[in-house]
C-alpha positions in Angstrom: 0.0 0.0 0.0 1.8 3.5 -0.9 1.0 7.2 0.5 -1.0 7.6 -2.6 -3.9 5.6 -1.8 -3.9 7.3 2.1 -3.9 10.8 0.5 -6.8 10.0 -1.9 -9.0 8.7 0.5 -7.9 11.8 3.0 -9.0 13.9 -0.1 -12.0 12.4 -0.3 -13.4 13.0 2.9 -12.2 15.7 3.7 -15.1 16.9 6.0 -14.1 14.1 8.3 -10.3 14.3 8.1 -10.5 18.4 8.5 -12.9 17.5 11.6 -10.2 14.7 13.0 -7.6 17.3 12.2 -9.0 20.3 14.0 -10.0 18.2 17.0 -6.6 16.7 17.0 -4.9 20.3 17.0 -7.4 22.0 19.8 -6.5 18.7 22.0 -2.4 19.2 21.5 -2.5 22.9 21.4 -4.0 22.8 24.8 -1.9 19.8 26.4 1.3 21.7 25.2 0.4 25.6 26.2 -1.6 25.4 29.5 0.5 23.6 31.2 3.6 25.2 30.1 2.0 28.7 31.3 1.8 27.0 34.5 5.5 25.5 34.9 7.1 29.1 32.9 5.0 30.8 36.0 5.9 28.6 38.5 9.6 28.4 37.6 9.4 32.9 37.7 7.6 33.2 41.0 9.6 30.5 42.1 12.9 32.4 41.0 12.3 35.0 43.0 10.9 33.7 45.5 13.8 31.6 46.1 16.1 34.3 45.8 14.4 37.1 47.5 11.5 36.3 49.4 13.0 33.7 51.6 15.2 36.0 53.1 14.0 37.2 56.9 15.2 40.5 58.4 15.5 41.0 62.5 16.3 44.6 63.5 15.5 47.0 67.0 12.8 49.0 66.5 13.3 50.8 69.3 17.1 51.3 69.5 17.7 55.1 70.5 21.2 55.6 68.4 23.1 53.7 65.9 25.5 51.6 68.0 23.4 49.2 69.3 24.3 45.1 68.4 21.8 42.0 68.4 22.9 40.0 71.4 25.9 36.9 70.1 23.7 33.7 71.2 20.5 34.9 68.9 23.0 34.1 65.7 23.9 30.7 67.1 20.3 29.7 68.2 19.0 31.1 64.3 21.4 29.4 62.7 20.6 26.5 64.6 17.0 26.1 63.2 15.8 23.2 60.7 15.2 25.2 57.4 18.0 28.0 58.2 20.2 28.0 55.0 22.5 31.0 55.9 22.5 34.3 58.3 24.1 37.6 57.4 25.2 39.7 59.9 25.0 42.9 59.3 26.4 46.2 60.6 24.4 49.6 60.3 25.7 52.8 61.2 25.5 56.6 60.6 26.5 58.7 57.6 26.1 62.1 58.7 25.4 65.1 56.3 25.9 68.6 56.7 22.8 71.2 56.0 23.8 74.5 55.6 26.2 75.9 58.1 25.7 74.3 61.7 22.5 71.5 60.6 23.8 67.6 60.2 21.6 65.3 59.6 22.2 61.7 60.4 20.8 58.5 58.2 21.7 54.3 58.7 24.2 53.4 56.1 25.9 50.1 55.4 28.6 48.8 53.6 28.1 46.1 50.8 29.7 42.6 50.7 32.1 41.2 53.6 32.1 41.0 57.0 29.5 42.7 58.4 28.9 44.2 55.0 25.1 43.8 53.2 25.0 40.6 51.0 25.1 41.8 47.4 22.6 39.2 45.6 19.9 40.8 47.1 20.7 44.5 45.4 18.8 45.3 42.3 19.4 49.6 40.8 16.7 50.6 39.0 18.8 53.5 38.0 22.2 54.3 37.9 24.5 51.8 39.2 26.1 49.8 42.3 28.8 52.0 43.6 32.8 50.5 42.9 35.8 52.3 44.1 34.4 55.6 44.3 32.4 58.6 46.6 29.7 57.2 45.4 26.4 55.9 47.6 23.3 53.9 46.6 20.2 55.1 47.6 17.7 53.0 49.0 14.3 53.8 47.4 12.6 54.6 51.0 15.0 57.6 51.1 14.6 59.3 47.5 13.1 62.3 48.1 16.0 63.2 50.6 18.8 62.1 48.8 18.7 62.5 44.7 20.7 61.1 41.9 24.2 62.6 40.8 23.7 65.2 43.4 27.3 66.2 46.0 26.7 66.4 49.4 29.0 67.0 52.2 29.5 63.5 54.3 30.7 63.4 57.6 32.4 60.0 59.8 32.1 60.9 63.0 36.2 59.7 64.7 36.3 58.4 68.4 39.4 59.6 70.4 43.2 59.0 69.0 41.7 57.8 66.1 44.5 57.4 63.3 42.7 58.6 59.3 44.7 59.1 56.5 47.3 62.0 56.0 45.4 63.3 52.7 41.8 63.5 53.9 39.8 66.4 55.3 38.4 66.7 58.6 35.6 68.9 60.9 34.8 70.1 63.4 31.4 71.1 64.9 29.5 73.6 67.2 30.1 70.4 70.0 33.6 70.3 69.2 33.6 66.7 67.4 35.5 66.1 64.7 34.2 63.9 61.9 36.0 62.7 58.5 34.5 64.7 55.6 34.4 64.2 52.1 32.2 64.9 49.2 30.2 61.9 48.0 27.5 61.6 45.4 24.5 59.2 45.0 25.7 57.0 41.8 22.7 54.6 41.9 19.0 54.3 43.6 17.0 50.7 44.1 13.5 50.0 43.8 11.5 50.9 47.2 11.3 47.9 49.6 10.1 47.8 52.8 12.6 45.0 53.9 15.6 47.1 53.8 14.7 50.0 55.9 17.6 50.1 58.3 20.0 50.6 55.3 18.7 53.8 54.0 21.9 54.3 52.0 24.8 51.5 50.9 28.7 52.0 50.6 31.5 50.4 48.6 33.6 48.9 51.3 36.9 49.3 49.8 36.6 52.5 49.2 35.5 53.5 52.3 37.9 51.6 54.2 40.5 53.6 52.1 39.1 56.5 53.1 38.4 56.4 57.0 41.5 53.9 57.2 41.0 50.7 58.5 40.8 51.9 62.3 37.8 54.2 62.0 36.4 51.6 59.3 36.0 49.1 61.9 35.0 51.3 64.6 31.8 52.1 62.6 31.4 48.8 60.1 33.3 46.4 62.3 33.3 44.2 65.3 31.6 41.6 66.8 27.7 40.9 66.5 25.4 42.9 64.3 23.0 45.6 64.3 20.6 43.7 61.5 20.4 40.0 60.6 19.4 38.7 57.6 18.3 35.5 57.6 18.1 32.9 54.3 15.4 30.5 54.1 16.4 26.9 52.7 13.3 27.2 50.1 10.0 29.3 50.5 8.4 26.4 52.3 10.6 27.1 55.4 10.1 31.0 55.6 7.2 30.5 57.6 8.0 28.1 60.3 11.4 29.6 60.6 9.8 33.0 60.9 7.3 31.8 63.6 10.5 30.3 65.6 12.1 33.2 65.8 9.5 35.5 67.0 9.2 33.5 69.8 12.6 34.4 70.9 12.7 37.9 70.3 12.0 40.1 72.6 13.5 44.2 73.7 12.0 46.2 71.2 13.4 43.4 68.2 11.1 42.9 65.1 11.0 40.3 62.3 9.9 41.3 58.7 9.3 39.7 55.5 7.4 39.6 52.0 4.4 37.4 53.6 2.4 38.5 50.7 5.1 36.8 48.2 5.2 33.9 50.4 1.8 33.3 50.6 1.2 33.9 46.9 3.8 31.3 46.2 2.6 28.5 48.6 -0.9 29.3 47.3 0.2 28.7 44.0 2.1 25.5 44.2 -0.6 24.1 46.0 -3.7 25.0 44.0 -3.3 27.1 40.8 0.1 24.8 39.8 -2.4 21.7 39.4 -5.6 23.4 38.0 -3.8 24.3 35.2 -2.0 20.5 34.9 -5.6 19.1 35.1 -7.4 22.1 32.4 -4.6 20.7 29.8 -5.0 16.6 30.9 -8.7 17.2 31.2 -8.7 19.1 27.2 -6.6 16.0 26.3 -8.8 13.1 27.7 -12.2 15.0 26.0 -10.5 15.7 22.5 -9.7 12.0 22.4 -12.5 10.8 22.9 -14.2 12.7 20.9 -11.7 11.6 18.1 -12.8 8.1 19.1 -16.5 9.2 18.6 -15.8 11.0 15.1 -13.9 7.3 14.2 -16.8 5.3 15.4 -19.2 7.5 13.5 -16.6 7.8 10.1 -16.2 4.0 10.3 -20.3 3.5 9.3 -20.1 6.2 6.9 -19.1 4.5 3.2 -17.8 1.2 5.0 -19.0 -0.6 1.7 -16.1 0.8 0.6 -13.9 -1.7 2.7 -16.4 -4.6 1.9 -15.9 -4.1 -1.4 -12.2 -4.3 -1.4 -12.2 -7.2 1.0 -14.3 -8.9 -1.3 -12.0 -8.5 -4.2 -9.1 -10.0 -2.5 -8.2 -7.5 0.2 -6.8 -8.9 3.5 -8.1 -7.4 7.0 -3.9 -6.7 7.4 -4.0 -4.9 4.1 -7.1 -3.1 5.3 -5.7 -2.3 8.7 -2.3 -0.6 7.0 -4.6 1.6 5.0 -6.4 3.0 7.9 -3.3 3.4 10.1 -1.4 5.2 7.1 -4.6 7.7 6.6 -4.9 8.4 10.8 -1.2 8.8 11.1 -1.2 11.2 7.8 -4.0 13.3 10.1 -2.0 13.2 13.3 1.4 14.2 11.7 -0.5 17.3 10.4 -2.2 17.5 13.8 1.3 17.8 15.5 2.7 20.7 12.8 -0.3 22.8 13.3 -0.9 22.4 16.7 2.9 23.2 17.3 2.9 26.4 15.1 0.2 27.1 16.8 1.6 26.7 20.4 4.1 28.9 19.3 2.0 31.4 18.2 0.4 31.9 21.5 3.2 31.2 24.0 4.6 34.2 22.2 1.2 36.8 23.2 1.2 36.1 26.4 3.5 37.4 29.2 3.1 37.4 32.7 4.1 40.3 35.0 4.3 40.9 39.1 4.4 43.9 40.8 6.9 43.9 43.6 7.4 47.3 45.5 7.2 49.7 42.9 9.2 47.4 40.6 7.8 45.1 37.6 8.9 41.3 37.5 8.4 40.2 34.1 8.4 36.3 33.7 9.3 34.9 30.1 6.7 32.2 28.9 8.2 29.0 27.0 6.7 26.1 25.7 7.9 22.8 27.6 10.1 20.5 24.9 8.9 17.7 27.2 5.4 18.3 26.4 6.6 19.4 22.9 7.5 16.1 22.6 4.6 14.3 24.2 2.6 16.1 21.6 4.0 13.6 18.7 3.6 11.0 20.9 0.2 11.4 21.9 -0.9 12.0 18.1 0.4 9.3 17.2 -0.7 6.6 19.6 -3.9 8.2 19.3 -3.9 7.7 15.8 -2.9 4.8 15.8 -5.7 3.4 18.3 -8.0 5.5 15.9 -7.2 3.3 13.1 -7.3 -0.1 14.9 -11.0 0.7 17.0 -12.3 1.9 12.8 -11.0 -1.6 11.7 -12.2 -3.1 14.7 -15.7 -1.9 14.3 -16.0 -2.5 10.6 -15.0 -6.2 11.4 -17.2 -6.6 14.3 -20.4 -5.4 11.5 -19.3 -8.1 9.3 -18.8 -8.2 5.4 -22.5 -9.0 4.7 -23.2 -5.3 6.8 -20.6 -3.6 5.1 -22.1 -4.4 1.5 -25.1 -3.7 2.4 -25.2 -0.3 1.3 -23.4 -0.7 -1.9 
């Protein structure tokens, strides 16, 4: 039997084939796109979530100056807990800034990466830049307003006694006779507003500050033992929660805990509901289309049947018969799988999804899943394949007497 007899039949019923084709198409389109929006969601929430959600913040709330340090054992018994993957200790302190002649103004600062420095994978500028080796500062977006891009100001360190700076840097003096370090610094870059970094109102590049104070002032303000702000790393958004709830219990002397509950929630919702509805829309499309491509074969294998009678009576074999039948379904499901693949394609690429997280917009790419890609041929195939055997089936089961009847 050749590909010429399977096209001419396909030809010439093409009502039927165009209605096995179409239902074919809507089934595969669906099994490969909905559940691929689900997993290219899943994997982008999850991406952030992972990487910036699951981190937990512990500062004082009700610390009076800049100089006070969470007590030793809290980082041992935090780091302790099941679900903990890694603690930051971090050091705040003030960057002063001079306002007109007498008026300073005082703001929490940190220094980013190393000890005691703010951990640099959770930064993101939505203008300008991170600041390198340079008097340069980055401005967190709680604090624009005050502080503005590529603007000088006048910064002032204040120095303890017999404190050793620098030969070349400046120095002043004010109306209470302490004596600060003083240089001019600009604000280079400014990140998105978030809530969780409010005790860092404005970040430094270590080395350059510690080339400009000199390592003795440097640690006197960025240095020593303990921290004034923790931040704590989830294993995996699953954890945040319970490892949250642990360490409230223990906190206690004005100390508070904060983190995106609203992301965390949203995720846990998500993998626990949303993820599976759309895994059972696209399993569900799948299991109606085929059957209804079973129906449209038990119907199409009535419809001109004395067609096959009439060949078995002039010497055809059932085998012959069968190979016929499986060539034309397979023919259908091969174009099945190129339209409903262009077609996938063609909608993956309209649709976006997008997250709004403090001010700033997470865009999450959509992709079509090469595993279901590849399910797709499967399916068709096996489908049409099953197609062909129940039609043969069917027309054997009516007998060849039935079959010439309507000749």
């Amino acid at each position: 039997m050749t590909i010429n007899v399977v096209l001419r039949k396909a030809r010439k019923e093409k009502l039927w084939s165009l209605a096995i084709v179409a239902l074919l198409t809507i089934g595969l389109t669906t099994w490969m796109v909905v559940p691929s929006l689900s997993a290219s969601l899943q994997e982008g929430l999850s991406s952030y979530a992972n990487n910036v959600a699951t981190y937990m913040f512990v500062y004082n709330t009700g610390a009076g100056d800049f100089g006070y340090r969470i007590p030793k054992n809290w980082l041992d018994e935090i780091t302790a807990f099941e679900g903990v993957q890694e603690i930051y200790p971090v050091v705040t302190n003030s960057t002063r800034f001079r306002e007109g002649e007498k008026g300073i103004m005082g703001v929490e600062s940190v220094v980013i990466g190393g000890k005691g420095g703010f951990p640099l994978s959770l930064i993101s500028v939505s203008v300008g830049k991170i600041p390198e080796n340079e008097a340069g500062f980055l401005i967190n977006g709680i604090m624009y307003g005050t502080f503005s891009m590529n603007e000088t100001y006048i910064t002032l360190f204040e120095m303890g006694p017999e404190v050793e700076i620098p030969d070349n840097v400046s120095t002043y003096r004010d109306f209470r006779d302490r004596e600060y370090v003083m240089f001019n610094s600009t604000g280079v870059g400014l990140m998105p507003y978030n809530p969780m970094f409010q005790q860092a109102h404005i970040m430094w590049n270590s080395t350059f500050l510690r080339q400009k104070l000199g390592d003795q002032l440097f640690e006197q303000t960025y240095g020593g033992e303990g921290a004034s702000l923790l931040i704590i790393k989830a294993q995996d958004i699953n954890h945040v929660k319970p490892v949250a709830e642990k360490i409230q219990l223990m906190l206690r002397g004005g100390y508070s805990l904060i983190y995106d509950e609203a992301t965390v929630d949203a995720q846990i919702s998500f993998q626990s509901g949303s993820a599976i509805l759309y895994n059972l829309i696209g399993t569900t499309s799948l299991f109606s289309v085929v059957l209804m491509v079973f129906l449209v074969a038990y119907v199409f294998s009535g419809r001109r049947s004395w067609e096959v009678g009439l060949l078995i009576s002039q010497g055809w074999s059932w085998r012959k018969a069968t190979k016929l039948f499986l060539g034309y379904y397979v023919v259908l499901g091969v174009v099945s799988v190129a339209l409903s693949t262009i077609l996938s394609f063609v909608i993956v690429n309209q649709i976006g999804y997008s997250f709004e997280v403090y001010g700033q917009t997470l865009q999450i790419p959509v992709s079509l899943n090469p595993y279901l890609l590849a399910s797709g041929v499967t399916i068709a195939l096996l489908v049409s394949g099953a197609a062909a055997y129940f039609a043969v089936w069917r027309m054997r089961k009516m007998g060849l007497d039935n079959l010439l009847r309507e000749y």
